[in-house]
N, C-alpha and C positions, 0 to 999 in steps of 0.2 A: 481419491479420484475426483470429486468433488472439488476442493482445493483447485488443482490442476483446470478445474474445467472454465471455474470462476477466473482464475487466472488469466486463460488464452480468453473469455469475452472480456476481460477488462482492459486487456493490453492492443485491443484491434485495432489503436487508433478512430476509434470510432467520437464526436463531438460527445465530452461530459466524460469520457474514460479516463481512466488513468496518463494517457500517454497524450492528453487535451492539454494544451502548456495552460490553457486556465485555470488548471484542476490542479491542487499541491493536495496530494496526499498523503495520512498523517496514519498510522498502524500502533491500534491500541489495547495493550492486555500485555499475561506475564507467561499465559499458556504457551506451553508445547507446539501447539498449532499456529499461534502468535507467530513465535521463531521460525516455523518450516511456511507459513504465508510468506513472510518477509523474503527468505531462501529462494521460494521459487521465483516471487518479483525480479529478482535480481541475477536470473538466469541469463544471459544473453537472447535465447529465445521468445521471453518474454519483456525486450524491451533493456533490460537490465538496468531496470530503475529502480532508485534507492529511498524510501522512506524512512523518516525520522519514527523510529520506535518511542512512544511512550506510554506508561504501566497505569496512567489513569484518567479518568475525563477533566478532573479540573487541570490537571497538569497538560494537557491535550488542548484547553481551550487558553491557558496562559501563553504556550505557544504559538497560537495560532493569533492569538490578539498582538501578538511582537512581530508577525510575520508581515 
């Protein structure tokens, strides 16, 4: 529930959210919860936006320095 809740405050369009064209957001880990955050991002209801998955911080920040 939790998940969900984080979810609908990050997708309000609100300046600094998720759905801020400033803001590229990057979703990191291998957990179970990992995969079901990413799922719900990518509901219609929540914007249905897609970030790039990756499983660790330095590979997280390689990406982000190409980006």
């Amino acid at each position: 529930m939790d998940l969900t809740r984080i979810t609908q405050v990050a997708t309000k369009g609100l300046e600094g959210s998720t759905t801020d064209p400033r803001i590229k957001a990057v979703i990191v880990g291998t957990t179970q919860w990992v995969s079901l955050g990413r799922i719900n991002f990518e509901q219609p209801q929540f914007s249905a936006l897609h970030f790039p998955t990756v499983s660790s911080m330095e590979d997280t920040l390689v990406y982000a320095r190409t980006q």
